[in-house]
C-alpha positions, 0 to 999 in steps of 0.5 A, spaced: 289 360 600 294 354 599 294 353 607 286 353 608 288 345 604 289 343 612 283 344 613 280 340 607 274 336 609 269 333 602 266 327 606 259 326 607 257 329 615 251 326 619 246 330 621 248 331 627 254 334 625 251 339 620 247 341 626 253 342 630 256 346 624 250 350 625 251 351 632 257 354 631 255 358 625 251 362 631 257 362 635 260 366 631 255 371 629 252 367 622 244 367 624 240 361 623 234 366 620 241 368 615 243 361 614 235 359 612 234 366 608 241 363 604 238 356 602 232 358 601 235 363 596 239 356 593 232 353 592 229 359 588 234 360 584 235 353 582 228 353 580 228 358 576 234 356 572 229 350 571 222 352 570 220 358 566 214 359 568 208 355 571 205 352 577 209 350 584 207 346 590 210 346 596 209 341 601 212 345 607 213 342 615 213 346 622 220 345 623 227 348 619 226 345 613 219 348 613 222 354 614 228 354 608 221 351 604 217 358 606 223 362 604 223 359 597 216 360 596 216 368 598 223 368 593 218 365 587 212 368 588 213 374 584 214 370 578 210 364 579 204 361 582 205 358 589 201 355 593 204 352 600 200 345 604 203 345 611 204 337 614 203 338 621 201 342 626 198 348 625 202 351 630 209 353 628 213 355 635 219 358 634 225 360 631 227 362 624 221 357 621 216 361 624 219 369 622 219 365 615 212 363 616 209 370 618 212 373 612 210 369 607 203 368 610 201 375 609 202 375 601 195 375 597 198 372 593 200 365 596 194 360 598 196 356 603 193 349 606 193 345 612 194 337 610 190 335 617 184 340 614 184 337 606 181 330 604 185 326 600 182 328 593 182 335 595 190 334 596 190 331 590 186 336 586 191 340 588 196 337 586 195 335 579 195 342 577 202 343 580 207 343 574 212 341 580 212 340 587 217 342 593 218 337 598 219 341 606 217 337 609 223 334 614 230 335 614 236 333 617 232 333 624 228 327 622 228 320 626 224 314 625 218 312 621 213 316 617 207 315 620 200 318 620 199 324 616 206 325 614 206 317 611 201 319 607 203 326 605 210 322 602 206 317 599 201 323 596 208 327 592 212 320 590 204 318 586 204 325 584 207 324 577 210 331 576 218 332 577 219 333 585 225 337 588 227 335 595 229 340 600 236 338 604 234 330 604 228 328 601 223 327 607 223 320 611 229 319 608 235 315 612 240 309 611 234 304 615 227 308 612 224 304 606 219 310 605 221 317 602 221 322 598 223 320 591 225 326 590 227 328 582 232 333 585 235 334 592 238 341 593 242 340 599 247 345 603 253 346 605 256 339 604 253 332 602 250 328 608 252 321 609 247 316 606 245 320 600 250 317 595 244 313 594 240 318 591 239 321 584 241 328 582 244 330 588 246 338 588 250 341 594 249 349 595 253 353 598 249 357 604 255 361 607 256 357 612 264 359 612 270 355 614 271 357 621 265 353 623 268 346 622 275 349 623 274 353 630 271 348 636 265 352 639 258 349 642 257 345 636 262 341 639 259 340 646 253 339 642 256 333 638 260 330 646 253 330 650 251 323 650 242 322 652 242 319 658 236 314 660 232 315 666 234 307 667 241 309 665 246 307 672 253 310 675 258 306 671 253 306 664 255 314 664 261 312 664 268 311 669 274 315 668 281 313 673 285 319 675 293 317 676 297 322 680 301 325 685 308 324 689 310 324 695 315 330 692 308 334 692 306 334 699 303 341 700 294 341 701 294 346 694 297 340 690 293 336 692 287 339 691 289 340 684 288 332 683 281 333 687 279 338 682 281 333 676 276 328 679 270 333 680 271 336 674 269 330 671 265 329 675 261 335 673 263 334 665 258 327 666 262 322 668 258 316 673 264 314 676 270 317 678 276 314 681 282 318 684 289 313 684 294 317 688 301 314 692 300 312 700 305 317 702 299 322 700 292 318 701 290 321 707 290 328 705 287 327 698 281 324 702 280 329 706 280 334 700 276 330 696 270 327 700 266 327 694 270 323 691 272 315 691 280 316 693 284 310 692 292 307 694 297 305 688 304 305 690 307 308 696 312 315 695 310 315 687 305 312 683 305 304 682 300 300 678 297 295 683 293 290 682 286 293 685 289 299 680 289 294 674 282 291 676 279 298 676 283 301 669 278 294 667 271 297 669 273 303 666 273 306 659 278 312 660 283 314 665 287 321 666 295 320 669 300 325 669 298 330 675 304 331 680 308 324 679 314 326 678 319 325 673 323 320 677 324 313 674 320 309 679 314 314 677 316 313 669 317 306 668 310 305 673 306 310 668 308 306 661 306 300 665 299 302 666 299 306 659 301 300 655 296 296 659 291 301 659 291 302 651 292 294 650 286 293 653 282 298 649 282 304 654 282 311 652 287 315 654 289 322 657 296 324 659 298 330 661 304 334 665 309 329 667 306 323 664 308 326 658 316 325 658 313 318 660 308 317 654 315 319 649 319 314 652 314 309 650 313 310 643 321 310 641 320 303 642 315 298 638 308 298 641 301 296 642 295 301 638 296 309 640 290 311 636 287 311 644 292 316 646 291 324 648 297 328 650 297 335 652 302 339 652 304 346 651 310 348 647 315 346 652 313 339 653 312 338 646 319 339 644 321 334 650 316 329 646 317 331 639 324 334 640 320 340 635 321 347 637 316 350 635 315 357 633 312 363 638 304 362 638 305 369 635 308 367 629 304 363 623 299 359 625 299 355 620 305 353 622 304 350 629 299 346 626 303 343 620 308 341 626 302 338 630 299 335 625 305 331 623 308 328 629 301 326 631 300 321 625 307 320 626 306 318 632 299 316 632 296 319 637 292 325 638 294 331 642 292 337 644 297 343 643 295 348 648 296 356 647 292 361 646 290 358 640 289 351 642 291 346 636 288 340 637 289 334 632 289 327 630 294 328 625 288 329 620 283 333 622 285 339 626 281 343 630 283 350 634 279 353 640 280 361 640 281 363 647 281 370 651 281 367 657 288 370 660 285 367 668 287 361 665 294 361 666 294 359 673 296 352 677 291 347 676 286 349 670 290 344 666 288 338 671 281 340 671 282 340 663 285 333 664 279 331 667 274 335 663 277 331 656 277 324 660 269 325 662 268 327 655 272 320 653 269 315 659 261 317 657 263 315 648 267 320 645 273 319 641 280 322 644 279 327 639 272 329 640 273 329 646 279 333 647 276 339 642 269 339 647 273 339 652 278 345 650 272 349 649 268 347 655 274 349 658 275 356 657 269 357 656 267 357 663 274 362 663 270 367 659 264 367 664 269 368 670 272 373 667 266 376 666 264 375 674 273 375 677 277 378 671 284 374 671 283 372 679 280 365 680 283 359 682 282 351 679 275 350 683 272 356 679 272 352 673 268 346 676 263 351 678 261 354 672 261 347 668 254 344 670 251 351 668 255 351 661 254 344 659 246 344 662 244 347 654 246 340 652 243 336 656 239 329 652 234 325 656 233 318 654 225 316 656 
C-alpha cells in the first residue's frame, strides 16, 4: 500500500476532470448506473443518520444529478415519506438518470410533480410540510446563469426555512454564479470540487470510483484534450505545430515517409496548421511524399535553425524535433539551438529519438525553463539521458516509475517512458497507459506518437495532458488494427484510425 503514496492526489478537481474520472471509470468496467446506485446509496444513508423520521422533498433535474437524487429517493422511501418535484422538462432522455427515474415512478408510494405544472403556492404548500429538502437539480454538469423555472426553483429551496442538503454541488453553484442553492449540507462524491471551500458543511463520499481511474490514461483523457472549436474558429487558431527532422544519412522513400506520417498524424489529432522542416538534401522527396503537408527547408545535409524556421517556431504553439537528425554534431548543436529558443519563447516542446541525447546535453548546463519540455524515451534512450538503468518492464512497476518521477523533477521536465506499460510524469502526477497493442513495435509508430502529442500541445494542452492523451489515443487505434490486421500494420494505419477514435470527443462552439 505504501507504493499506492505516488499516486496521491487530495486536491480539489474541476468538473471537467470528474467527468473525466468518470469516463474512465466505464473504460474500465464501473457503470455510470453503478456509480449513481452508489451515491445515491451515500445520500440516503446520510439521511438516515440525520433524520429519523419524517418528511423528504426532493427537487430532482432531468440530467445525472437527477438520477443520483432518483436513486435516494427509491433507497428511502420505505422509511420515510417522499415526494419528488421534477424541474425541467418532462422528458427524461437517456442514460442512467432515466432507468433511475422508471424505477422510482412506478412505486405508489412516491408522489411526483412537474414544476412547469405547479403555481407558486402549490410549490410552496408542498414544500412547507417537508421536514427536509434534497436539492438535484444540477450537478457538476451546470454552466452559466440560473434562469426561468430553475431561477425560481432555486429561490423557492433557499426561502424555504427547512434544512437543505444538496446533491454533489448545490444547484447553480459555480466560483462566478451569485445564485445557488444555500445548501445546509452538500454530500459530494469521490473527491471535493474546486470552488466549494466556500461552502459550509461539505462531506466527500466514497462511490467506488477506484484509483485506476486517475492512475491509468483512458477516454477521459481524450475527453479532457479535445478543445470545442468554433465554427468562426481559423487554421492557425486550432493550433500550429513545427515538425524538425531527417538527414541526409537517411535517404530511403520509407524514412521519409515516416516524418510525413508525424505531420499527418497531427493533422488528424486536430492541429490547424502544420509545418515539416527537413534538411535540402532530402526536401524534394518529402515533398513528394507529403502532399498534404506544407514542407519546408532548414539546412542542408542535416538540420539547421534558419531564419524562416525561427519565424514559424514564432507562430507556432509547440514544435516536435528529433526524427532521423542523427547523432552527428552539426544535427546536435542545430537541435539545443532551436529547443533552447523554442522554450525561451514559450513554445511547447516534444523530443523524441535523436533529439533526445541532444535535450540531455542542454540540460547539464545552466538553462531557461524546461517545464515546456516532453522526451520520449524508451529505456535505452532514457539511460543515455539519465545514465539510470532501469529494470525490465517485467520487474516492479512501481519502481520504473519512482525512477521516472525522480529524473523528471530533477530535470524539470515531462517524459513520457514508453513500454508496454507507458509511464508518463511531470515529476509529480503520474500517469501509466496500458497497452496490449504488440503491432505497435514497428518502425515509425513512434513518429506518429510524436505527432499525436504535439497536436494535442499545439490546440492548449500542457505537455503532460498532452502526452497521456496522446499515449492513449495511440495505442488505442493499435487495439482496433489488431482487431482489423493483427500484428501487421505499418505507421500510416495508425493516422487512419485517429478521426474515427477522436470523433466521440469532438466539442463545437456555436
Amino acid at each position: 500500500m505504501q507504493n499506492l503514496k505516488v499516486f496521491a492526489n487530495e486536491k480539489p478537481i474541476s468538473a471537467e476532470e470528474m467527468h473525466a474520472i468518470e469516463l474512465n471509470c466505464s473504460y474500465l468496467g464501473i457503470s455510470a448506473m453503478q456509480l449513481m446506485e452508489n451515491a445515491g446509496s451515500a445520500v440516503a444513508n446520510f439521511i438516515r443518520n440525520n433524520l429519523k423520521k419524517g418528511n423528504i422533498l426532493f427537487f430532482c433535474g432531468t440530467g445525472n444529478n437527477g438520477g443520483d437524487g432518483f436513486a435516494a429517493a427509491r433507497m428511502l422511501s420505505k422509511d420515510y415519506n417522499v415526494e419528488i418535484i421534477i424541474v425541467g422538462d418532462k422528458e427524461i432522455k437517456q442514460g442512467p438518470a432515466l432507468s433511475n427515474f422508471h424505477a422510482i415512478s412506478q412505486s405508489p408510494f412516491v408522489k411526483i410533480y412537474y414544476y412547469i405544472d405547479l403555481d407558486k403556492e402549490e410549490v410552496n404548500s408542498i414544500i412547507k410540510k417537508s421536514d427536509l429538502i434534497v436539492d438535484a437539480i444540477f450537478g457538476t454538469g451546470f454552466r452559466g446563469e440560473l434562469k426561468g423555472i430553475y431561477k425560481e426553483a432555486v429561490l423557492a429551496i433557499n426561502n424555504s426555512g427547512k434544512t437543505i442538503i444538496a446533491i454533489d454541488l448545490p444547484s447553480g453553484f459555480s466560483k462566478e454564479s451569485k445564485l445557488y442553492v444555500k445548501a445546509s449540507y452538500t454530500i459530494t462524491f469521490h473527491r471535493i470540487k474546486e470552488g466549494m471551500n466556500v461552502l459550509k458543511n461539505v462531506i466527500v463520499k466514497d462511490i467506488g470510483i477506484p484509483i485506476d481511474a486517475e492512475l491509468f490514461a483512458g477516454p477521459g483523457d481524450l475527453y479532457l484534450a479535445s478543445k470545442p472549436i468554433s465554427i468562426y474558429t481559423s487554421k492557425r487558431e486550432r493550433g500550429m505545430l513545427v515538425i524538425i527532422g531527417g538527414s541526409k544519412v537517411y535517404h530511403g522513400a520509407p524514412i521519409h515517409a515516416l516524418l510525413s506520417a508525424s505531420s499527418i498524424a497531427s493533422l488528424r489529432t486536430g492541429a490547424g496548421y502544420t509545418v515539416l522542416y527537413v534538411p535540402n538534401s532530402i526536401l524534394d522527396v518529402v515533398r513528394k511524399l507529403s502532399q498534404n503537408q506544407i514542407v519546408r527547408p532548414a539546412g542542408e545535409d542535416y538540420i539547421s535553425f534558419t531564419d524562416e524556421l525561427k519565424r514559424d517556431i514564432d507562430k507556432a504553439q509547440a514544435i516536435a524535433i528529433g526524427m532521423g537528425i542523427t547523432k552527428e554534431k552539426q544535427a546536435q548543436d542545430a537541435c539545443q539551438k532551436i529547443v533552447s529558443y523554442a522554450l525561451s519563447n514559450g513554445k511547447k516542446v516534444v523530443a523524441d529519438a535523436d533529439a533526445i541525447s541532444a535535450i540531455a546535453g542542454m540540460l547539464s548546463v545552466k538553462h531557461t525553463d524546461t517545464a515546456n519540455l516532453l522526451i520520449t524515451p524508451h529505456d535505452s534512450e532514457f539511460y543515455q539521458f539519465s545514465g539510470v538503468k532501469l529494470r525490465h518492464e517485467d520487474s516492479n512497476i512501481f519502481d520504473r516509475i519512482e525512477t521516472a518521477k525522480k529524473v523528471a523533477k530533477e530535470k524539470r521536465i515531462n517524459i513520457l517512458l514508453k513500454g508496454h506499460n507507458t509511464i508518463i510524469t511531470n515529476g509529480e502526477k503520474v500517469k501509466i497507459n496500458r497497452s496490449n497493442a504488440v503491432n505497435l513495435s514497428t518502425m515509425g509508430t513512434g513518429d506518429v506518437l510524436s505527432g499525436i502529442i504535439g497536436a494535442f500541445a499545439a490546440t492548449g494542452n500542457d505537455l503532460f495532458e498532452a502526452a497521456v492523451a496522446g499515449a492513449y489515443l495511440h495505442s488505442k487505434a493499435g487495439e482496433v488494427l489488431a482487431m482489423e490486421k493483427g500484428n501487421h500494420i505499418i505507421a500510416s494505419d495508425l493516422i487512419d484510425k485517429i478521426p474515427k477514435i477522436l470523433s466521440g470527443f469532438d466539442k463545437v462552439l456555436q
